[in-house]
BAVONU-812455 format. One record per residue: residue in three letters; chain; residue number from 1; x, y, z of N, C-alpha, C, O in turn. Coordinates in steps of 0.2 Angstrom, whole numbers, padded with zeros to 4 digits. Atoms other than C-alpha are relative to their C-alpha. Example, Ala and Ser with C-alpha at 12.3 -4.5 7.8 and 13.67 -1.06 7.14 Angstrom:
<pts>
<pt "Ala","A",1,<0004,-0006,0000>,<0062,-0022,0039>,<0004,0006,0000>,<0009,0005,0003>> <pt "Ser","A",2,<-0004,-0006,-0001>,<0068,-0005,0036>,<-0004,0005,0003>,<-0001,0011,0004>> 
</pts>
This chain:
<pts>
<pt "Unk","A",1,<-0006,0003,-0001>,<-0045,-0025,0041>,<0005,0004,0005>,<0005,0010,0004>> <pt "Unk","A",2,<-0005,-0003,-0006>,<-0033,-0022,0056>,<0007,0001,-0005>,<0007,-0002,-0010>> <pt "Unk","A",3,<-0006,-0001,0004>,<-0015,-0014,0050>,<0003,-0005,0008>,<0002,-0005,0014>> <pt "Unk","A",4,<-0004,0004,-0004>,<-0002,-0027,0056>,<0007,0004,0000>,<0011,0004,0004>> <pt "Unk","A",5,<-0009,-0005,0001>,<0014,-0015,0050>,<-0002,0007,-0003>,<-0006,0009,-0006>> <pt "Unk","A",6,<0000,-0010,0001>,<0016,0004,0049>,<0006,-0001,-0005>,<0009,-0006,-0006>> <pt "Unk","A",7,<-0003,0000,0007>,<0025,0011,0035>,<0011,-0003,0002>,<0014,-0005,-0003>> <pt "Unk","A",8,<-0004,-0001,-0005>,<0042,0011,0048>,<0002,-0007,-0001>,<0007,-0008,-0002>> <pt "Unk","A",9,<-0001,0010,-0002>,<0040,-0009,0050>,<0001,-0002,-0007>,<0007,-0005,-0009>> <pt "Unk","A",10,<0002,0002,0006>,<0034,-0010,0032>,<0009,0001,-0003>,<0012,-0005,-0003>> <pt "Unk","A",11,<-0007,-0004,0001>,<0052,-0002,0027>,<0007,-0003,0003>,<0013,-0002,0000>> <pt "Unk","A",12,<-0004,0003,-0006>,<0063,-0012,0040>,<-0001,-0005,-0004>,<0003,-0010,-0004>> <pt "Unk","A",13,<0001,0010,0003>,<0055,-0029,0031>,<0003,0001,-0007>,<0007,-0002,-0009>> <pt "Unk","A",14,<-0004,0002,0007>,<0060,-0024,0013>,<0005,0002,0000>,<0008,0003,-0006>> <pt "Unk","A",15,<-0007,-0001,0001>,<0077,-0018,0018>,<0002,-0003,0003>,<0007,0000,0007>> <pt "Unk","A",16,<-0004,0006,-0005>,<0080,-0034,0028>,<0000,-0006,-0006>,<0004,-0010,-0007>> <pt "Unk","A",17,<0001,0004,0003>,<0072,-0045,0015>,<0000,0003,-0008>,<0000,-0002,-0012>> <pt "Unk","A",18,<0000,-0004,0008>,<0072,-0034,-0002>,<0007,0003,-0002>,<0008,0006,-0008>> <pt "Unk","A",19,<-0008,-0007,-0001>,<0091,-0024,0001>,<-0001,0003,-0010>,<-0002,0009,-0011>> <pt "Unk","A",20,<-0002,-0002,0007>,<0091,-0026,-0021>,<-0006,0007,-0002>,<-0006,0012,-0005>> <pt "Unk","A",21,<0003,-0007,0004>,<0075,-0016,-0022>,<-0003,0006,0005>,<-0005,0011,0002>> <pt "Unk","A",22,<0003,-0002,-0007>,<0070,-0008,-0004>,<0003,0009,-0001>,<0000,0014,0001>> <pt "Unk","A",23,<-0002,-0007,-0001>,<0081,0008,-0009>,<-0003,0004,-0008>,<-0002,0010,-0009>> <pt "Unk","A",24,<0003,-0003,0007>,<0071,0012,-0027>,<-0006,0001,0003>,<-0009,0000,-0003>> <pt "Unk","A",25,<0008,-0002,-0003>,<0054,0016,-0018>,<0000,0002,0005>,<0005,0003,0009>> <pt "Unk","A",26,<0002,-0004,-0009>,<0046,0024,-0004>,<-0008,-0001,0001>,<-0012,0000,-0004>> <pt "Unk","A",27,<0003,0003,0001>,<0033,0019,0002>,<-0005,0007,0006>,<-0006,0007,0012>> <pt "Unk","A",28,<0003,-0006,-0002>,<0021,0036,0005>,<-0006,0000,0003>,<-0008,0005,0004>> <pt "Unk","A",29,<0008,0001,-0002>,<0004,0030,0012>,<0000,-0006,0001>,<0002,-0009,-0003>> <pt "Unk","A",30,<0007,0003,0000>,<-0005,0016,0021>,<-0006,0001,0001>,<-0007,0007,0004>> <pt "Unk","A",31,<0006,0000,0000>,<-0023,0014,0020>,<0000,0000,0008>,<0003,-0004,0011>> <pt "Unk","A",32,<0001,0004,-0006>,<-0028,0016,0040>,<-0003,-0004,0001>,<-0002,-0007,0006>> <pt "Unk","A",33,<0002,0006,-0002>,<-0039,0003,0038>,<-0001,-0006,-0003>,<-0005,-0010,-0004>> <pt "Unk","A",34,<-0002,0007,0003>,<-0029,-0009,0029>,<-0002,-0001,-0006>,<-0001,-0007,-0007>> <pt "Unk","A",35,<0001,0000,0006>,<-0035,-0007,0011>,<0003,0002,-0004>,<0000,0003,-0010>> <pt "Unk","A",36,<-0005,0001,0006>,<-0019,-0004,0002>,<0005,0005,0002>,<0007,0006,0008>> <pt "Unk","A",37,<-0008,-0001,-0002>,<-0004,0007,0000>,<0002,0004,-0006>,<0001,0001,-0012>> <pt "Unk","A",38,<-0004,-0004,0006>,<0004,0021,-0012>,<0007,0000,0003>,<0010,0000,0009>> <pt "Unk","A",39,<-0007,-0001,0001>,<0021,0021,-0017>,<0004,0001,-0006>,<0002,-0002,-0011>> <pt "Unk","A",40,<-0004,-0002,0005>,<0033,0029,-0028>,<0005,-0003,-0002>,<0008,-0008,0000>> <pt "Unk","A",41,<-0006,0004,0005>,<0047,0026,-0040>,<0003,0009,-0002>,<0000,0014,-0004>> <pt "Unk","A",42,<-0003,-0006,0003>,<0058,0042,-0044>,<0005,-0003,-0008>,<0010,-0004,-0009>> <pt "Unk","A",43,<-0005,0004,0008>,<0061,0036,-0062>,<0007,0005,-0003>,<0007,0011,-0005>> <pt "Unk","A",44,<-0005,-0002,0004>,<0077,0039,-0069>,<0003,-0002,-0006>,<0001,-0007,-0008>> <pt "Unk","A",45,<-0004,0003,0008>,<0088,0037,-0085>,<0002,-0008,0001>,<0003,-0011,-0004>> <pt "Unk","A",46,<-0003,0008,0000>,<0093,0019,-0078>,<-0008,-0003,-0001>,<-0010,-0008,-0002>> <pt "Unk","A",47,<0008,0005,-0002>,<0073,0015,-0076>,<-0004,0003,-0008>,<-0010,0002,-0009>> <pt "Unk","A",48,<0005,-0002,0008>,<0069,0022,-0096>,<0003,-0007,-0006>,<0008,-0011,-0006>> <pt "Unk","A",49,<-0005,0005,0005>,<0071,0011,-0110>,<-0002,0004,-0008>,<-0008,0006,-0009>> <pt "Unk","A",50,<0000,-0005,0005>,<0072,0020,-0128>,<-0007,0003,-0003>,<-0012,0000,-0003>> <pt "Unk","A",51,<0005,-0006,0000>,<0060,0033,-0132>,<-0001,0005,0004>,<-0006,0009,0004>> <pt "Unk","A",52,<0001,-0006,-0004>,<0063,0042,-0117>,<-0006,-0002,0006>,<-0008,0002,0010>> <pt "Unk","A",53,<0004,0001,-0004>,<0051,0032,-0106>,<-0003,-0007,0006>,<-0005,-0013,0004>> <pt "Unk","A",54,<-0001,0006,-0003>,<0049,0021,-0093>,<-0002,-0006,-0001>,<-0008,-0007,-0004>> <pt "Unk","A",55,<0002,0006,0003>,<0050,0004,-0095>,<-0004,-0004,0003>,<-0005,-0001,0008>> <pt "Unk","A",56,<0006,0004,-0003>,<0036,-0010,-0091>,<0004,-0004,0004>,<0002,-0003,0010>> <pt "Unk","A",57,<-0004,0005,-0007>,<0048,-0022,-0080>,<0001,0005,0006>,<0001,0002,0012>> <pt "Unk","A",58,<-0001,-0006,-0005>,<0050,-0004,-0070>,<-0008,-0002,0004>,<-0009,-0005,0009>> <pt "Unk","A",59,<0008,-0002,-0003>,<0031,0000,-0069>,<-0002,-0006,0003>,<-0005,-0005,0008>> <pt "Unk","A",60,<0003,0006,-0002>,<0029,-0018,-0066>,<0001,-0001,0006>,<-0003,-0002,0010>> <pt "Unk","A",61,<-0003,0001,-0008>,<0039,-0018,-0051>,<-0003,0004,0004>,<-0005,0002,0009>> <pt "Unk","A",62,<0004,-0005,-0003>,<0031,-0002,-0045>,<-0009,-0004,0003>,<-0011,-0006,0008>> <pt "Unk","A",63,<0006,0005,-0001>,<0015,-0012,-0046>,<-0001,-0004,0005>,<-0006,-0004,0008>> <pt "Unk","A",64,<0002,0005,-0004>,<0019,-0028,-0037>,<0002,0001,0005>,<0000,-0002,0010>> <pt "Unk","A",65,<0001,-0003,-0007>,<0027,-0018,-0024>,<-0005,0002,0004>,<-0005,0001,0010>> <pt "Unk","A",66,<0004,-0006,-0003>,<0014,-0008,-0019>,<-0005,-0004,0001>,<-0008,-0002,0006>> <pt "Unk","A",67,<0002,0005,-0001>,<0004,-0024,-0020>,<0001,-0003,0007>,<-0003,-0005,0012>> <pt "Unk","A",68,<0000,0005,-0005>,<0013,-0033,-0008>,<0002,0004,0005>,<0001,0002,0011>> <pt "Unk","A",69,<0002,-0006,-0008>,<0015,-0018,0005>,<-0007,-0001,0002>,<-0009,-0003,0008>> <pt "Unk","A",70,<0008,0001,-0005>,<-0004,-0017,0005>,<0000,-0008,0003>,<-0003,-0009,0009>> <pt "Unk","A",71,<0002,0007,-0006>,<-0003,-0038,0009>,<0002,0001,0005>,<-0002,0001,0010>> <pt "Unk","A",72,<-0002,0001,-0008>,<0009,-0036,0022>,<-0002,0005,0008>,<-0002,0003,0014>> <pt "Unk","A",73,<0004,-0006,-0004>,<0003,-0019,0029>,<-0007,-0005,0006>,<-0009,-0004,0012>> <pt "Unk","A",74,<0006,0004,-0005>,<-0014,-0033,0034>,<0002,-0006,0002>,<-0001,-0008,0007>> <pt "Unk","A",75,<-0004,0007,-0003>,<-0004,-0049,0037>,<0005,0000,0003>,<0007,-0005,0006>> <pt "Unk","A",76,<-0007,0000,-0004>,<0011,-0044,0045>,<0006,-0005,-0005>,<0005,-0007,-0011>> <pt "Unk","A",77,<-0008,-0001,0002>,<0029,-0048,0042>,<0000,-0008,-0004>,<0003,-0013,-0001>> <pt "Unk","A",78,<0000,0008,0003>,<0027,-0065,0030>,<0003,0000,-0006>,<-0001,0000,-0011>> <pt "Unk","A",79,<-0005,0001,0006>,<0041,-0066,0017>,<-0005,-0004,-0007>,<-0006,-0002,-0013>> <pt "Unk","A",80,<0003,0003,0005>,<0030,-0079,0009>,<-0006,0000,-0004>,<-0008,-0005,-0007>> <pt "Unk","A",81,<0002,-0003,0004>,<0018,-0069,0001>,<0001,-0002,-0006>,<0006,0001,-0007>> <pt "Unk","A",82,<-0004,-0003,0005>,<0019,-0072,-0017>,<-0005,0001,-0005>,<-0011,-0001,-0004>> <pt "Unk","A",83,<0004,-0004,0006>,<0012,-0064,-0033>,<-0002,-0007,-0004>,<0002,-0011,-0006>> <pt "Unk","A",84,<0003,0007,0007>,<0001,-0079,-0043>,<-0004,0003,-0006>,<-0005,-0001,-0010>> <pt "Unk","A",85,<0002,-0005,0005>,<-0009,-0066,-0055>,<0002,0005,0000>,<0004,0008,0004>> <pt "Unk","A",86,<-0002,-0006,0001>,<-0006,-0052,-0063>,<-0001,0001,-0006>,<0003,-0002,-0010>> <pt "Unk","A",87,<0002,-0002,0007>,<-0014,-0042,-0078>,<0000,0006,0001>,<-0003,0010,0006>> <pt "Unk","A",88,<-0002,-0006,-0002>,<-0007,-0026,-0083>,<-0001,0004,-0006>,<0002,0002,-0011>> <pt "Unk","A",89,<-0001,-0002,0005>,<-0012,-0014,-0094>,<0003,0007,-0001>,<0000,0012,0002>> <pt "Unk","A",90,<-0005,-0007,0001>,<0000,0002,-0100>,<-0008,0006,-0005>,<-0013,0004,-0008>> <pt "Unk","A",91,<0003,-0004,0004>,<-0010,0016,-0108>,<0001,0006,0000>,<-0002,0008,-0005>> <pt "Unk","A",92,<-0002,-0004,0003>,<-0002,0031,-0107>,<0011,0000,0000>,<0014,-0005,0003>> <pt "Unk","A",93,<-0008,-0001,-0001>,<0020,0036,-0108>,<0001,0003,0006>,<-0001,0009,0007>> <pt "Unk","A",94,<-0003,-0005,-0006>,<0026,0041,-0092>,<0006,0001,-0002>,<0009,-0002,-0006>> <pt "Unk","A",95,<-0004,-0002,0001>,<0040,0051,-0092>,<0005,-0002,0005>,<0004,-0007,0010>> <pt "Unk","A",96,<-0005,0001,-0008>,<0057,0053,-0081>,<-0005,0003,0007>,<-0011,0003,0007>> <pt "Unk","A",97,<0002,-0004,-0009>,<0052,0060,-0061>,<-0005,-0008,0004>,<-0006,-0014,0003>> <pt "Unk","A",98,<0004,0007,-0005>,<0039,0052,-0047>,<-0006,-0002,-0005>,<-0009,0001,-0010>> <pt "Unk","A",99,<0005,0005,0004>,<0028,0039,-0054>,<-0003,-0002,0008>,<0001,-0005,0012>> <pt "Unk","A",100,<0005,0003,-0003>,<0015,0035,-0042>,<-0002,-0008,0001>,<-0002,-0011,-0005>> <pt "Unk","A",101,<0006,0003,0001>,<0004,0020,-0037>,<-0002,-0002,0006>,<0002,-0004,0011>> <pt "Unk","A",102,<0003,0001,-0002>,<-0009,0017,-0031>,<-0004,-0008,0004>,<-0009,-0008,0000>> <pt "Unk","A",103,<0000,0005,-0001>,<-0014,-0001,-0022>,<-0007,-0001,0004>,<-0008,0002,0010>> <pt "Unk","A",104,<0008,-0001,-0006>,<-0033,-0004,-0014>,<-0002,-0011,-0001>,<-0004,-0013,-0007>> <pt "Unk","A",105,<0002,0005,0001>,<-0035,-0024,-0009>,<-0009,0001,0000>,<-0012,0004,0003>> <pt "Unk","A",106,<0006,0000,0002>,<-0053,-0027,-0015>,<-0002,-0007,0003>,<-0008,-0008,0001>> <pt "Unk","A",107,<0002,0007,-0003>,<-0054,-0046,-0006>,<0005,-0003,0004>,<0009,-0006,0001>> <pt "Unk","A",108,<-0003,0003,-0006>,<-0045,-0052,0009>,<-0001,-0007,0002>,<-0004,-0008,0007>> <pt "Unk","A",109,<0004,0005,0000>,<-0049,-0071,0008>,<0006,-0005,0003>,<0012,-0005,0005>> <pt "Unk","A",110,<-0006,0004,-0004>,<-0041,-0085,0017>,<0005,-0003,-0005>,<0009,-0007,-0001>> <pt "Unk","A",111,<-0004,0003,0005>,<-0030,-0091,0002>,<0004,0005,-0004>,<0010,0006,-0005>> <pt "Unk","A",112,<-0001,-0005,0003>,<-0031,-0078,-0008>,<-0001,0007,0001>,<-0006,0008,0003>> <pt "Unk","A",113,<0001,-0007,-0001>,<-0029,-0058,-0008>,<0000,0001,-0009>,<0003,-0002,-0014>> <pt "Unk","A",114,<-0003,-0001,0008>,<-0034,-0049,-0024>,<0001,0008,0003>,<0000,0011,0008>> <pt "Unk","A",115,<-0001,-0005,-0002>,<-0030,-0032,-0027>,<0001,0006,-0006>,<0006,0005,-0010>> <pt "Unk","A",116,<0000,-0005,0005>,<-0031,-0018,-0039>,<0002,0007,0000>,<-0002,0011,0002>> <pt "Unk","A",117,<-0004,-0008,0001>,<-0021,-0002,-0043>,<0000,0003,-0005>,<-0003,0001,-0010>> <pt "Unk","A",118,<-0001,-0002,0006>,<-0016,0012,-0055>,<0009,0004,0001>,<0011,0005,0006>> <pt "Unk","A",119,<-0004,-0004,0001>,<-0001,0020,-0059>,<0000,0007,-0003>,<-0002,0007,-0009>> <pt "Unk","A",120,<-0001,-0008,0002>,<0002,0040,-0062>,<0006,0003,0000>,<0010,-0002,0002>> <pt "Unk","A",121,<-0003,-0003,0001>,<0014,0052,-0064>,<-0002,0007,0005>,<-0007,0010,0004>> <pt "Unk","A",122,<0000,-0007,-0004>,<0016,0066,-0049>,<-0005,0004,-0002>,<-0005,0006,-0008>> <pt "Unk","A",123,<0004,-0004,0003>,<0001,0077,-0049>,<-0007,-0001,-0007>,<-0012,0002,-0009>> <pt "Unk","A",124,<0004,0002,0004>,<-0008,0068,-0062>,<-0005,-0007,-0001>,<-0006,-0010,-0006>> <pt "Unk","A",125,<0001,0006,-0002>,<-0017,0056,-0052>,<-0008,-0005,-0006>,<-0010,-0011,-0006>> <pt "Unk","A",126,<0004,0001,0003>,<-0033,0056,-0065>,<0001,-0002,-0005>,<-0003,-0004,-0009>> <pt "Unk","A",127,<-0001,0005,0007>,<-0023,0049,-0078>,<0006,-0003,-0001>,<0012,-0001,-0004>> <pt "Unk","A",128,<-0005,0003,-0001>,<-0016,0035,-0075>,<0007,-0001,-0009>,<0008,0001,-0015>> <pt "Unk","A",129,<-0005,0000,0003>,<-0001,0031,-0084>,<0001,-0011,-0002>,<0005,-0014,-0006>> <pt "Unk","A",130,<0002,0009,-0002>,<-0007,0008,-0080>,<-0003,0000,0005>,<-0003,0004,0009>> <pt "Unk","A",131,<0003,0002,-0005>,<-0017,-0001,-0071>,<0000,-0006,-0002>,<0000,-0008,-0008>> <pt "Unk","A",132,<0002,0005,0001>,<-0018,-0017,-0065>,<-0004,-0004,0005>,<-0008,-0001,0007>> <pt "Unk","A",133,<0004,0004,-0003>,<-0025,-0032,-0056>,<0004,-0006,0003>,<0008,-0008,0000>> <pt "Unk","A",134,<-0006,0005,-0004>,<-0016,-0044,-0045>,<-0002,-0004,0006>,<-0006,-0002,0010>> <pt "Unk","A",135,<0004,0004,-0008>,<-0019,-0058,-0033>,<0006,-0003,0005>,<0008,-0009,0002>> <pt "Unk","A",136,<-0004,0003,-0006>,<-0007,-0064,-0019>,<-0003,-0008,0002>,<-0009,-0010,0003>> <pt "Unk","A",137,<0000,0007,-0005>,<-0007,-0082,-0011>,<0003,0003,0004>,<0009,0006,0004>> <pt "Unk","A",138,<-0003,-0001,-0005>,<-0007,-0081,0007>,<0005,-0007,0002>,<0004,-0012,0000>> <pt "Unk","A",139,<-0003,0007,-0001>,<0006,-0093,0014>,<-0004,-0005,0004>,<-0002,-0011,0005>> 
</pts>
């Protein structure tokens, strides 16, 4: 898979078309050759929800972000991208700081992309903290 968007481009598209979430992430890796995309979340007390740990609507977002970077990273700049599956399973607490993840498209198909990630905790990339499974429709 050809990269259609560098991280630069990548960045410039979700703080033209995301402003609401483009400044809660960063967007730390592409695949060179187009097979996904890590990005972070620097979780804070606004992103936990009671017990001290972050919340799933957070993780989630982390997720389908890092998702739809890897799509667009191989498709270029197409707003209409959108999430139509998505199975997520949590399995450990992450705490406050960087929360990682992880995105590797596993099928680049003319309709469909699927794609599969994890989520971790800085430095603790062997145990995950979620993973999930996600398919994009292409427009």
């Amino acid at each position: 898979m050809d990269l259609k968007m560098d991280i630069p481009e990548l960045q410039f598209f979700l703080n033209i078309e995301f402003p609401q979430m483009a400044q809660e992430f960063e967007i730390i890796s592409i695949s060179s050759s187009g097979e996904g995309a890590l990005v972070s979340l620097n979780a804070e007390e606004r992103h936990l929800r009671p017990g001290n740990t972050v919340s799933g609507p957070w993780m989630f977002a982390l997720a389908d972000l890092t998702a739809y970077i890897s799509v667009l990273s191989v498709l270029g700049p197409v707003a209409q991208a959108v999430t139509t599956n998505c199975s997520m399973d949590f399995m450990r607490r992450p705490d406050c700081g960087l929360l990682m993840c992880r995105a590797k498209i596993l099928k680049l198909g003319r309709r469909l992309v699927i794609i599969d990630g994890r989520i971790f905790s800085e430095g603790s990339e062997e145990l995950s903290v979620a993973r999930f499974s996600m398919t994009y429709a292409r427009p």
